[in-house]
C-alpha positions, 0 to 999 in steps of 0.5 A: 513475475512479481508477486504484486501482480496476484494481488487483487485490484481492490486489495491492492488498492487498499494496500496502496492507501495504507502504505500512503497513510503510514509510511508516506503521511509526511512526504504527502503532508510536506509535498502534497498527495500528488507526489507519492504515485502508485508506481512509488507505492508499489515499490515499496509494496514489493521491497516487503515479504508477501507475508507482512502484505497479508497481515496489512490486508487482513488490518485492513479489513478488519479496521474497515477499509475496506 
């Protein structure tokens, strides 16, 4: 079981936004924002520690967007 399936709905969804804001800005601004799925976001959701996904969520938050 990975562990992107007990992350919440709305949390993933907020991770997934930052994940496209930061770390696929160019890929989208180069081939647009269809390009980059979920699947591809997820991908690199997984590829890092549960702890950075934690600290991304409370950025999140706290920057409010959520």
């Amino acid at each position: 079981m990975s562990f992107i399936s007990t992350i919440k709905s709305q949390d993933l969804d907020l991770l997934r936004g930052i994940v496209r804001k930061v770390h696929f800005a160019y890929i989208e601004e180069k081939h647009g924002k269809s390009f980059v799925t979920n699947a591809e976001c997820d991908k690199l959701i997984e590829s890092i520690a549960p702890e950075v996904v934690e600290d991304m969520i409370r950025f999140g938050v706290n920057k409010g967007l959520r």
